[in-house]
C-alpha positions as CSV (number, residue, x, y, z in Angstrom):
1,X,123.7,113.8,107.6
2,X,122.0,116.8,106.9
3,X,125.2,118.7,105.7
4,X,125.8,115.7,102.9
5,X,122.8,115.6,101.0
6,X,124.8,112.8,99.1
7,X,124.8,110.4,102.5
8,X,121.6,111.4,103.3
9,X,119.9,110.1,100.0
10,X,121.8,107.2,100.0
11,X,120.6,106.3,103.7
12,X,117.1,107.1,102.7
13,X,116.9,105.6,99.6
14,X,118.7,102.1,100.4
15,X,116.7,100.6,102.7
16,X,114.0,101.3,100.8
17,X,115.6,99.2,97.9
18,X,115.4,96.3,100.0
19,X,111.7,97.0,100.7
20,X,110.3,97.0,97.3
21,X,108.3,94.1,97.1
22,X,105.9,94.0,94.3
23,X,108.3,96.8,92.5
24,X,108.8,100.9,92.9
25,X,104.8,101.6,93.5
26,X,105.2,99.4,96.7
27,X,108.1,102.1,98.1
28,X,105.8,105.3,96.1
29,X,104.1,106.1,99.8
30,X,107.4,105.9,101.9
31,X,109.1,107.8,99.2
32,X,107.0,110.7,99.5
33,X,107.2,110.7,103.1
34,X,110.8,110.7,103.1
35,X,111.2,113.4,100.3
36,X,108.4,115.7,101.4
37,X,107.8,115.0,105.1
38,X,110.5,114.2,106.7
39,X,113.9,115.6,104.3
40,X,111.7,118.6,102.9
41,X,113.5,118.2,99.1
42,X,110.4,118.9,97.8
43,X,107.0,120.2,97.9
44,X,103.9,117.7,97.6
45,X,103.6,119.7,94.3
46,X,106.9,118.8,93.1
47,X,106.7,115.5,94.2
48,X,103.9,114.6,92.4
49,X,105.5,116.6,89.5
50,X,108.2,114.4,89.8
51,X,106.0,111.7,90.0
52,X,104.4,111.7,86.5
53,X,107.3,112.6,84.7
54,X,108.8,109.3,85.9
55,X,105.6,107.6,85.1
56,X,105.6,108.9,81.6
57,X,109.5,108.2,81.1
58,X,110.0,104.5,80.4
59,X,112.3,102.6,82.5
60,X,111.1,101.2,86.1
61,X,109.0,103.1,88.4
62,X,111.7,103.9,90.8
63,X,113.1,106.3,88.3
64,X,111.4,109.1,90.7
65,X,114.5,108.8,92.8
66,X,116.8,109.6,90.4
67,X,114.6,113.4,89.8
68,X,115.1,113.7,93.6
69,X,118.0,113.5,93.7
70,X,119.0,115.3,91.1
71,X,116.5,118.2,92.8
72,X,119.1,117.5,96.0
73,X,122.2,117.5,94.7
74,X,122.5,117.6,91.0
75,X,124.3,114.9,89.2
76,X,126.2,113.7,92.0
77,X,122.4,113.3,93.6
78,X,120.9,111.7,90.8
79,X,123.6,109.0,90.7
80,X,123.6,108.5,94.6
81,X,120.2,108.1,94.5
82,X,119.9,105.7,92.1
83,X,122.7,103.7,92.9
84,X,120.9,104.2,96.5
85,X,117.5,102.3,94.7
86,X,118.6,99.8,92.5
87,X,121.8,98.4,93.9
88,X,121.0,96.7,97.0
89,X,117.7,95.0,95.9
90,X,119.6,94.1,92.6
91,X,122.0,92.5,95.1
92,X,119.7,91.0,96.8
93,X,117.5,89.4,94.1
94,X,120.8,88.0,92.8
95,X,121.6,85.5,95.9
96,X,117.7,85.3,96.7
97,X,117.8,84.1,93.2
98,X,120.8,81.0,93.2
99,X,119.4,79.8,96.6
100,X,115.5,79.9,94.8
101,X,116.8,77.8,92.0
102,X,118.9,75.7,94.4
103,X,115.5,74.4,96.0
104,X,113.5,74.5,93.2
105,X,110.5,72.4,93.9
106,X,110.9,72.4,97.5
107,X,107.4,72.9,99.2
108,X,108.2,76.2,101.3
109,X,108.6,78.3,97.8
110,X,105.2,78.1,96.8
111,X,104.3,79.2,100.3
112,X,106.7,82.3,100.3
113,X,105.3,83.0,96.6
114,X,101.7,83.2,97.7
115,X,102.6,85.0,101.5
116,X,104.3,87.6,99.2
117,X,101.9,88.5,96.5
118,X,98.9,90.0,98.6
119,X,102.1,92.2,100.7
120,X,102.9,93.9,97.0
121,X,99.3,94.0,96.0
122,X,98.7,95.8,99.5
123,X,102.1,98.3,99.4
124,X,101.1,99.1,95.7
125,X,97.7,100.1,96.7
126,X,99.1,102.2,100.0
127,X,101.1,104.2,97.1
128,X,98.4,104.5,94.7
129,X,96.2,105.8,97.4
130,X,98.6,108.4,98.9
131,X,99.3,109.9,95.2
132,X,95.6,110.2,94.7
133,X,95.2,111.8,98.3
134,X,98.0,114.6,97.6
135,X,96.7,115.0,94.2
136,X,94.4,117.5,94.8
137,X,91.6,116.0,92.3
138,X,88.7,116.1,94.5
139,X,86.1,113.8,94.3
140,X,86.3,113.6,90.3
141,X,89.8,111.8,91.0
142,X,88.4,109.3,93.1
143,X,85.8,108.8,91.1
144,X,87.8,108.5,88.2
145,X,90.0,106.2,89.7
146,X,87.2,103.9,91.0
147,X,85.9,103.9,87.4
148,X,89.4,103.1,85.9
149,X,90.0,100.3,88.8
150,X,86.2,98.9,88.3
151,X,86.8,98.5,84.5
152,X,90.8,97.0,84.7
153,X,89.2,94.3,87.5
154,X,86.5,93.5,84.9
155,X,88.3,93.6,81.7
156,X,91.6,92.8,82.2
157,X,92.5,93.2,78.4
158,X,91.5,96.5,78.7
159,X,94.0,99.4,77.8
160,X,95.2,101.5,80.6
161,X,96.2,103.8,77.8
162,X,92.4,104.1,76.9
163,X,91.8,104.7,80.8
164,X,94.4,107.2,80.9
165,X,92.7,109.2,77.7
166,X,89.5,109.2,78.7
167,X,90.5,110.4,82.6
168,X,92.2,113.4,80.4
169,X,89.1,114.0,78.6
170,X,86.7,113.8,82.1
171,X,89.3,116.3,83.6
172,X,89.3,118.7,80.5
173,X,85.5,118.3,80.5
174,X,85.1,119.6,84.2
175,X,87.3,122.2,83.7
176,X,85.5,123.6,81.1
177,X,82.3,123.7,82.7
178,X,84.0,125.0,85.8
């Protein structure tokens, strides 16, 4: 595998796919690992370079997989890799899908909905946490985050865009004391 970069993102990146429950900030953590720990692609640096870019881009969140494979293999790794991260769950979703709507009603869905919510919640936290861990923010991220999650949880018509400003501003503040 290691000599085909091509196979090697697509065996990465598929089962993964099928993993993303709650969407791509329930994989972010295994991502990382697999691009930075265990492949070496990248750098934590580049990672989380790769990271924001995706997160300012619109489209879904696992667009980070198309930038690493792009970093891998070019072209060819950009389309592996996403092909590699949104066809098998696509798939998937599809027949989970015409079965769900075969059964509607039945008693055992709203079970499965309600098992399933606190897994995303808890995989989406696990990848929020490792980003702000590799960030390299110090405590000022943390407490910035904490902040940010304190006032969301409160105010839940609050803007993260307003958040996201005034974590800029915090950051550009310190640094100019610094």
């Amino acid at each position: 595998m290691r000599d085909n970069p091509l196979l090697a993102l697509l065996v990465t990146f598929a089962p993964l796919s099928l993993a993303s429950i709650g969407g791509g900030l329930s994989i972010l953590s295994d991502i990382q690992h697999q691009s930075v720990d265990v492949h070496h692609w990248l750098t934590q640096a580049q990672f989380l370079d790769d990271f924001g870019i995706s997160r300012a881009a619109p489209g879904p969140n696992t667009l980070i997989v198309t930038l690493i494979g792009w970093q891998v293999a070019g072209w060819a790794g950009a389309a592996v890799a996403s092909v590699a991260i949104f066809v098998p769950s696509s798939v998937l979703v599809y027949g989970l899908a015409r079965i769900w709507r075969r059964y509607r009603g039945a008693p055992w869905q709203g079970k499965i909905e309600r098992g399933l919510a606190p897994i995303a919640a808890g995989l989406i936290l696990a990848g929020a946490l490792n980003v702000l861990r590799n960030a390299d923010g110090g405590w000022l991220a943390w407490a910035v985050a904490a902040v940010s999650t304190g006032l969301l949880l409160r105010h839940q018509k609050l803007s993260p865009f307003l958040l996201l400003g005034m974590g800029a501003v915090v950051f550009a503040a310190a640094n100019l004391l610094a």
